[in-house]
N, C-alpha and C positions, 0 to 999 in steps of 0.2 A: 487246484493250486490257489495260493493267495493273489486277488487280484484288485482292481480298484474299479473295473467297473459294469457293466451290466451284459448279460447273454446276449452274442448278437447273432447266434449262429449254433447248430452242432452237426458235427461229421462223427461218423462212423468206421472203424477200422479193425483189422484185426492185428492180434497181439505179432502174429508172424507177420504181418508189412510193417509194424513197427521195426519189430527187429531188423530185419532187412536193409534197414538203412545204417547199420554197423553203429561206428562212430562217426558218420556224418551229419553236422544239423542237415535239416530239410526245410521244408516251408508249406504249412496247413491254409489255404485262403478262404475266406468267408463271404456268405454274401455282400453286396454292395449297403451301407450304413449312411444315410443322409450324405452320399454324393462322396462319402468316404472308404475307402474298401480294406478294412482291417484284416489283420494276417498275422499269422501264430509260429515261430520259425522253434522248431525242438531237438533235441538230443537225446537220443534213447543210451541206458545205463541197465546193464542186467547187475542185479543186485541176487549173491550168492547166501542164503539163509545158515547156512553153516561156517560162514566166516565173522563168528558174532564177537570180533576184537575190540575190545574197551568199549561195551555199550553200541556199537555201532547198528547193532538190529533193532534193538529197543528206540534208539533215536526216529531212526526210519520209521517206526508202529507210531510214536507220538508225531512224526510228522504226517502221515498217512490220517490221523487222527483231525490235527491241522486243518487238512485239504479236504477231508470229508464236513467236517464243522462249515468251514468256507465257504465253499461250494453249498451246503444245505441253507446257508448263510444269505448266499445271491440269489438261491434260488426263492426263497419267500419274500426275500425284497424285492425281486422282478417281478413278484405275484402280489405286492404291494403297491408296487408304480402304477400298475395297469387295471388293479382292482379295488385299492383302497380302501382295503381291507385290515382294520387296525392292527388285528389279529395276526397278520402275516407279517406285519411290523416287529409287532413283538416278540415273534420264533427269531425273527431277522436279528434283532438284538441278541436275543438268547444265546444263538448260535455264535452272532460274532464277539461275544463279551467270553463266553468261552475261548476263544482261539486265544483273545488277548490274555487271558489269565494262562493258557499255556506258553507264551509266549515272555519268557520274564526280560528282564533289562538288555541284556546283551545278546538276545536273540537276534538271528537278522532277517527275522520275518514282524518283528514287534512292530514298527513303522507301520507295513501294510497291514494288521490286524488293527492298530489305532484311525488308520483313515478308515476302512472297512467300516468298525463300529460307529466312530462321525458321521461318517458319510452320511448312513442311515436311519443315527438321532435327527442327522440334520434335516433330512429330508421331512421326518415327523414334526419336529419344528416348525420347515414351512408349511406345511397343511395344517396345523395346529393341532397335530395328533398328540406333541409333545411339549410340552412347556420348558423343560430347561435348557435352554442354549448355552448356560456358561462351562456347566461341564463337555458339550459338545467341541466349545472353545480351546477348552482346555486338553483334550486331545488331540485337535489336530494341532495344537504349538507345539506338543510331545512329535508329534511325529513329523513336523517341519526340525526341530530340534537335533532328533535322531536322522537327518537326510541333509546336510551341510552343502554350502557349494560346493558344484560338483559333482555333487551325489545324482543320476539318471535320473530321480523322483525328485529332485528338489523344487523344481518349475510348478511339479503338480503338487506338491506340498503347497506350494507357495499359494496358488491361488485357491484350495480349498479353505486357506485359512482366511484368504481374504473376501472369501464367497462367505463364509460364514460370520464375517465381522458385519459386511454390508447386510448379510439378513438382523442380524439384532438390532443394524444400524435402523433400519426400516420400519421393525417392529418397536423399538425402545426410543428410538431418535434420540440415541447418546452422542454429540461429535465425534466422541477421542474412538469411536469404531470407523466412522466415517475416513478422519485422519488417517489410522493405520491401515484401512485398507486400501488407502490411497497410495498410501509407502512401498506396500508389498507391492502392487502393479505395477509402479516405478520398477522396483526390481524386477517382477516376472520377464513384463514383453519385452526386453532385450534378449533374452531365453527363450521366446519362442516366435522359431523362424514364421516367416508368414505364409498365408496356407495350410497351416497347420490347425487340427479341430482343437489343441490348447488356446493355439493363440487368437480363433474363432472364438471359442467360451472365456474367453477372458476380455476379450476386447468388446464383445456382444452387448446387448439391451440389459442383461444381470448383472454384468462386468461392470468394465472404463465406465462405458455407455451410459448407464444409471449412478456413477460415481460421482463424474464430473457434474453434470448438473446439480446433483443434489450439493456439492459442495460451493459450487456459484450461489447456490441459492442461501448456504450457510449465513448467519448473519458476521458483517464488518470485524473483523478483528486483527486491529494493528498491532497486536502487541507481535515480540521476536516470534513466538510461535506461532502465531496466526499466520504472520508474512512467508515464514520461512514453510506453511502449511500450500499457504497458494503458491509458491513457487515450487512445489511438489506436481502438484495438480498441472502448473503448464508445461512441468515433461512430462504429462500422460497427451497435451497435445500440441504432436508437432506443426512444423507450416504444414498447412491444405484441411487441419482439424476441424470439421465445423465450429467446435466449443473455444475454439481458441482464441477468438477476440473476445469472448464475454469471461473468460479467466483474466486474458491483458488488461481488463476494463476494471475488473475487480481488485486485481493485484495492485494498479496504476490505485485504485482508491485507497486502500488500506495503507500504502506508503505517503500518499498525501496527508492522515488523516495521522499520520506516526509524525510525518514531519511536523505538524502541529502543533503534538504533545511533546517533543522534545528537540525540533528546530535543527537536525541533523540535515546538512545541507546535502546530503548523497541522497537520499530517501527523497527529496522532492526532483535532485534530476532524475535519478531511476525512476521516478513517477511517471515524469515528459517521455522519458525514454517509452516506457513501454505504451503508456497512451500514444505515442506516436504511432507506432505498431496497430495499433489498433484499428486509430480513423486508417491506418495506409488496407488494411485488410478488409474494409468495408465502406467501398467507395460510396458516392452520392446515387443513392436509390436503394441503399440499404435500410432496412429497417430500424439498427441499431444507430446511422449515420451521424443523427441530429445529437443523440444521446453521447456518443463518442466525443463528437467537437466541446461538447459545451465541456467533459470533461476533463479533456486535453488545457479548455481553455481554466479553466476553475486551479487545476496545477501548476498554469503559467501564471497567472496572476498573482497565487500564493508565492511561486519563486521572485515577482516583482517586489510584492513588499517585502520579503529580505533581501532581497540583494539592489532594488531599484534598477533592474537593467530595464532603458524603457524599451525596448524590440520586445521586451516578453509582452509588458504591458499591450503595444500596439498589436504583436499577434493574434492576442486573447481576446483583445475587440472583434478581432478581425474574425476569429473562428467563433464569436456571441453571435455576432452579427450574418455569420453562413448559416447558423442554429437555428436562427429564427426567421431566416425565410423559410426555414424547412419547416416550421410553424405557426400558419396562418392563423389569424383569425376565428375564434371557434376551439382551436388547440387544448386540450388538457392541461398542459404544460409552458402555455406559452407567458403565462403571469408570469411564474417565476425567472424564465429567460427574461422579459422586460427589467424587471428589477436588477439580475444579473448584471446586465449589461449597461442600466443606467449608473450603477455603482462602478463599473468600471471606467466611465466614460465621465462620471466625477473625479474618480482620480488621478485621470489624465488632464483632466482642467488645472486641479491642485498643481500636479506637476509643469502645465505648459502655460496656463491661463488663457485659452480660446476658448471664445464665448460658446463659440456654436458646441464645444460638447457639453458645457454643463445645460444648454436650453435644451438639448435632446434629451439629457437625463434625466431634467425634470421633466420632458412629455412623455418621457419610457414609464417613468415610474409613475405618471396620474395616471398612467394606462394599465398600469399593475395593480394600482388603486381600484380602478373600475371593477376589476376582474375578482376582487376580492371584498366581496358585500362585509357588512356589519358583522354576519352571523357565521363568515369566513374564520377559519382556528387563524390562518395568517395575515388576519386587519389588520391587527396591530402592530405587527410587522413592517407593514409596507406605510402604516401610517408615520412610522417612525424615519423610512428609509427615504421618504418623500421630503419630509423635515430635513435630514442631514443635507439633500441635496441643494433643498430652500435655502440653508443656512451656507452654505457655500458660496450661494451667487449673490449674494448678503453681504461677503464679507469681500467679493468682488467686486463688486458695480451699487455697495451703499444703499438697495434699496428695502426704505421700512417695511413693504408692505410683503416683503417675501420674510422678514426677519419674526414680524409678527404671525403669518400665518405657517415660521417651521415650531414656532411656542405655541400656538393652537394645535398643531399636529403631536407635536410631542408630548403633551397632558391628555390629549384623548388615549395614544396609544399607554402611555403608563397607566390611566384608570381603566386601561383594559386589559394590562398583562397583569397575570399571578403573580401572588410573592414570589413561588417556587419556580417562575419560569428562570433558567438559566441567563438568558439575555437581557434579564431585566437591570442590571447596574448601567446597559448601554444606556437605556433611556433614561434614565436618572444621571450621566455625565455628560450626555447631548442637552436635555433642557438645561441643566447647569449654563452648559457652553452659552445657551441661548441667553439665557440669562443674565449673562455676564456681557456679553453683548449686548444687549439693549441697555444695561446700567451706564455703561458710559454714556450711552446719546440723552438717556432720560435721568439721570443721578437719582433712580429711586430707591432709595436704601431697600425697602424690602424684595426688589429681583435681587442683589445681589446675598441678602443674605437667606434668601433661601436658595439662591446658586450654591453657595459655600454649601448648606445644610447637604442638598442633594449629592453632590459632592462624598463630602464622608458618609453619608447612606450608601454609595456606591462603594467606596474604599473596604464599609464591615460588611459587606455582602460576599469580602472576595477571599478565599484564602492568601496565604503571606505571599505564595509564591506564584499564583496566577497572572498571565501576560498582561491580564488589562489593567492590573492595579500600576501601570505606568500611564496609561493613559488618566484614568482616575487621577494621577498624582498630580499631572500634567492640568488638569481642566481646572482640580481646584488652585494649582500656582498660576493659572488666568483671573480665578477670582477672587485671588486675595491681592495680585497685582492691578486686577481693575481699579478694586476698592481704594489701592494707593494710589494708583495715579489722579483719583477727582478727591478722598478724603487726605490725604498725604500724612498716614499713622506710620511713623517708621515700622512697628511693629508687622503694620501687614507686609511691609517687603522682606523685613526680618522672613515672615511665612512662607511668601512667595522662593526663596530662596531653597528656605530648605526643602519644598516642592521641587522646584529646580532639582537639588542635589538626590531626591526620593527617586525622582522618575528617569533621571539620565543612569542613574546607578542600578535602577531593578536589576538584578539578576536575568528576567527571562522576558522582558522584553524586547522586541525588536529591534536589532540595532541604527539602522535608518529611521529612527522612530526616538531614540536615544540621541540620537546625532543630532539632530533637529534641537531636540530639548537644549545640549548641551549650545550648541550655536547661541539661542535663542538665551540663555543665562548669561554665554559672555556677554553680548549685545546689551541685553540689561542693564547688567553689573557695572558695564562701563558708564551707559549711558547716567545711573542713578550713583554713579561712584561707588557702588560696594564693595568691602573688604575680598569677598569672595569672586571677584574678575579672573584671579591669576589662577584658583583653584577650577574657575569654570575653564579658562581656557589648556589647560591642563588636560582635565576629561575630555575635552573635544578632540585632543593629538590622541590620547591613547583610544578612543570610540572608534575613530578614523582610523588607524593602523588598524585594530582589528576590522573593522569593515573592511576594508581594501584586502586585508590580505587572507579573507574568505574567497576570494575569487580563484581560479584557479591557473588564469594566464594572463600572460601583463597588456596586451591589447584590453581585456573585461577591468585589470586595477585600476587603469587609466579612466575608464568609462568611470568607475565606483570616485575615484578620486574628482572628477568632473562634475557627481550626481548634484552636489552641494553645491549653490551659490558661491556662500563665503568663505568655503574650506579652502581656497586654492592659496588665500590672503592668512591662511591660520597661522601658520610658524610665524612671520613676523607680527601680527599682531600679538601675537604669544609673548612673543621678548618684546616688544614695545610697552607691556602692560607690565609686564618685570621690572624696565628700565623703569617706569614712570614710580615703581614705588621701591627704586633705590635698590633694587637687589639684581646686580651685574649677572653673578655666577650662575643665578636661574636662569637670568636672558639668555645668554651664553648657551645653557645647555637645551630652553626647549628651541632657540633658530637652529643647534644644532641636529635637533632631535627633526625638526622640521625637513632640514635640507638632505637629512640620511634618508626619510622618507619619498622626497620628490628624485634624489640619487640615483635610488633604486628603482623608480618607475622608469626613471630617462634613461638610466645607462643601459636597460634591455629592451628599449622600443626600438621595435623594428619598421621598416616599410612594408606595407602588404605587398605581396608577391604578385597580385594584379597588375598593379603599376607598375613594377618592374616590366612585367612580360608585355605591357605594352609596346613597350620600346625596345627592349633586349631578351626576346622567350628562350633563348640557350642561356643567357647568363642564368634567367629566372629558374630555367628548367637543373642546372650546375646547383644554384643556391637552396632551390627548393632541398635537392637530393642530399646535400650534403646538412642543410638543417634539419631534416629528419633524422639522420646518421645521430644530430646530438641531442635532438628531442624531438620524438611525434610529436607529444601533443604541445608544443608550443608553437613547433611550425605548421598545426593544424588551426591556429587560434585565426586565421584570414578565413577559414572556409565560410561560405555566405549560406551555404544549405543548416537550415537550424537544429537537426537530428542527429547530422553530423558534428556541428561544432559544439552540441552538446555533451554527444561523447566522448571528443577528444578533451573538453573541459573535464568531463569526469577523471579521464584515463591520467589526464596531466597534476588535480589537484591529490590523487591514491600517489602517483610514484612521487610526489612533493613530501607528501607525509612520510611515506616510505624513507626515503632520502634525510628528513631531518628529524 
């Protein structure tokens, strides 16, 4: 009979104990099979040779035909397995390439005649007896095709076809095999109960088992199908998976590395999300432990600089800083944590102005310096990142001799990156900065105008639409505003200006980063009288409403509305710059524009439920209940655990969209 898979056994009987059993199945049992005990359950049928109605004998002789082909079929394939004998291969085929040719489209033995003849390419395949696996491929789709859900074979369809994509995968290392037979698995092992020898050879060292890795090991690909490829792969592993935290780890990267490329604010909390998961699955004394934190924190820090919440920032020290004790001394790794973490602990100076982090910074980073000699690919990296942080405390505490030696640092590291390095316009808008900086203390025309030069060198280095061409925009409207304030060319402020308006306007730059710009044009504008005050304060209302109202709940707009110094002061300095040049009806509309904005923050701030339950836990515990009733997730916007109140941020900013 047509079967799928190898002799494990034969019994002897005669034709009168068949009979014997009438029209009852019975049940044949076989020896014990690898801990498995397979068994044969049958129906005897007497078949009258004289009742030969519409072909019905004839049918029978070409099915008899069939079972004989089939069976001679297994039988040189069993004499293959064991003796690897090419030869035996080949009758193997012979015979079951015949069954298939008996066997045309609507037969309902075609299916197992097409596994049959794969099965047994495929196996010549693995041993390399056989070279073409695509035709192998392409019948066992036939015959997953012909076995639909539902179909008793379709489990086993399913995973020969995925058993055969992983071998080409192996042998050809094509992804899009790797991928699909990721997919089928997904489908199978819901299909097969556990304990069972399918869902043993499926889930085995050939199976899951060698998928998952190979696909962790796949290289980075944020794009929709890469992402949407690893969150395949983590339903192949549930909680208790060994592979499961180095999929979360992966998955967490590729969405970080998406939000990058296209600044979708879900894609970096699904990041934290599943990084969360990850450090929570591989406690401290895990191998992966150090690598997980620094992760976790590398996606908080990026959600910092779009959204400026500072808890991200201070967390993301927090977990540099657990990283690198897990990093002595000696560490492979531990330069670039130093760096890591002195850049983050610059930009918590930027934002709080305590000395003691930006001194740590700079002793993180000459200690990253140390660790990366001359002849290191990352000198010039750290030689650069050691300068930014120079230039920081420079621009804090006034002193020359750190201002002069992040200009020292910053020309070594440019005569040492390639044109084609990617990061090379950094160093070329940092010395600018420097540059522009010391021109004021020393009035030497040539830093500044080779500030400016480097400047637009950085500018043609960058496509139209790259994030840092705001920044670029930004450095050179420092040094055409330097140049004004000590030569006083109206022109250069003219320049200055429409920098201003280049880099608050990018398209894809950061908005915290926009905002700043735009602040910093009003401030100007006023301060120099220019025309363009009312258009700068303008851009700062509308930068600001968009900022704020990325957030997802009104405890996080409040904080965004806060991030800003001088934004709290915007609406009426807004209409005050209106009034001063004679035009009511603007004033009028941006204090209104101002006050709808601050309206809507205050008429839905609540008290944390904390403080409530201090005093009154039934009122609190009434109010909690019933603010859930009209929104989870805003009545989740108090919770103080950060995994949690991530995901209620998530879950609140989706039905927000939904809603409007």
């Amino acid at each position: 009979m047509l079967g799928n898979g190898e002799v494990v056994g034969k019994l002897e009987t005669s034709w009168d104990e068949l009979v014997d059993h009438g029209d009852e199945p019975f049940e044949l049992s076989f020896p014990s099979v690898r801990s498995y005990h397979p068994s044969l359950t049958l129906k005897v049928a007497v078949l009258h040779p004289c009742d030969d109605h519409d072909g019905a004998l004839f049918d029978s002789l070409v099915d008899c035909e069939i079972a004989r082909d089939t069976d001679a079929g297994h039988a040189r394939f069993v004499e293959y397995v064991t003796s690897v004998t090419v030869s035996y291969l080949n009758d193997a085929v012979e015979h079951f390439q015949s069954v298939l040719d008996q066997c045309p489209v609507d037969h309902p033995d075609r299916a197992s005649a097409l596994a049959n003849l794969a099965s047994a390419r495929l196996k010549g395949y693995i041993r390399k007896d056989l070279e073409d696996i695509d035709s192998t491929i392409s019948l066992f789709r036939e015959a997953l095709a012909l076995r639909p859900q539902g179909h008793p074979d379709h489990p086993l369809s399913l995973y020969h076809l995925a058993d055969a994509l992983t071998w080409r995968y192996r042998k050809e290392g094509t992804a899009v095999d790797l991928h699909e037979s990721a997919q089928l698995y997904c489908k199978l092992l819901p299909l097969c109960p556990e304990g069972t020898f399918l869902r043993r050879s499926a889930a085995g060292a050939n199976g899951v088992d060698y998928v998952i890795p190979a696909c962790i090991n796949l290289p980075k690909d944020a794009s929709d199908d890469g992402i949407h490829f690893r969150r395949i792969v983590l339903q192949l592993c549930p909680l208790g998976h060994q592979y499961r935290p180095q999929v979360l780890n992966g998955l967490s990267q590729a969405l970080e590395i998406r939000f990058r490329q296209r600044g979708g604010i879900d894609d970096i909390d699904d990041s934290i999300q599943v990084a969360r998961e990850a450090v929570y699955l591989c406690p401290e004394g895990h191998i992966n432990h150090d690598s997980y934190l620094n992760n976790l924190a590398v996606s908080l820090r990026r959600r910092f600089d779009h959204q400026c919440r500072s808890h991200d920032l201070d967390e993301a020290i927090c977990l540099y800083e657990e990283a690198l004790r897990m990093r002595p001394v000696g560490h492979k790794t531990r330069r670039t944590l130093l760096d890591t973490l002195g850049g983050a602990l610059r930009v918590r100076f930027v934002q709080r102005r305590n000395v003691d982090d930006i001194n740590r910074a700079i002793s993180l980073r000459r200690e990253a310096l140390m660790l990366s000699p001359p002849e290191h690919p990352d000198h010039d990296t750290m030689l650069n990142n050691l300068a930014v942080a120079l230039k920081e405390r420079y621009n804090k505490l006034d002193a020359s001799e750190d201002l002069d030696e992040a200009i020292d640092l910053y020309r070594e590291s440019l005569r040492l990156r390639r044109l084609d390095r990617p990061e090379r316009h950094r160093n070329l808008y940092n010395l600018s900065s420097a540059l522009s900086s010391r021109f004021t203390k020393t009035q030497k025309n040539e830093d500044i105008e080779e500030a400016i030069r480097l400047c637009q060198e950085s500018l043609d280095a960058l496509p139209s639409l790259h994030p840092d061409r705001c920044t670029s925009h930004r450095r050179l409207k420092t040094a055409y505003l330097s140049r004004y304030q000590v030569q006083h060319n109206p022109a250069d402020l003219s320049l200055a200006v429409d920098k201003f308006r280049l880099a608050s306007g990018h398209p894809t730059g950061r908005l915290p980063e926009r905002i700043q710009v735009a602040l910093n044009w009003a401030h100007q504008a006023e301060v120099y009288q220019h025309d363009s005050a009312l258009e700068a304060h303008q851009t700062c209302l509308e930068l600001f409403e968009k900022h704020v109202m990325t957030r997802s709940s009104i405890i996080s707009r409040r904080e965004a509305a806060t991030a800003f110094r001088s934004a709290q002061s915007l609406p009426v300095d807004a209409a005050s710059c209106a009034i001063r040049r004679n035009n009511l009806p603007q004033a009028v509309e941006l204090a209104e524009q101002g006050r709808g904005q601050q309206w809507s923050l205050a008429s839905r701030l609540r008290t944390p439920l904390e403080v409530l339950e201090s005093t009154s836990p039934e009122l609190a515990r009434k109010l909690s209940e019933l603010s859930k009733s009209l929104s989870d997730a805003q009545g989740s916007a108090t919770l103080t655990d950060r995994a949690a109140a991530d995901a209620a941020a998530r879950k609140y900013r989706r039905l927000m969209e939904k809603w409007g």
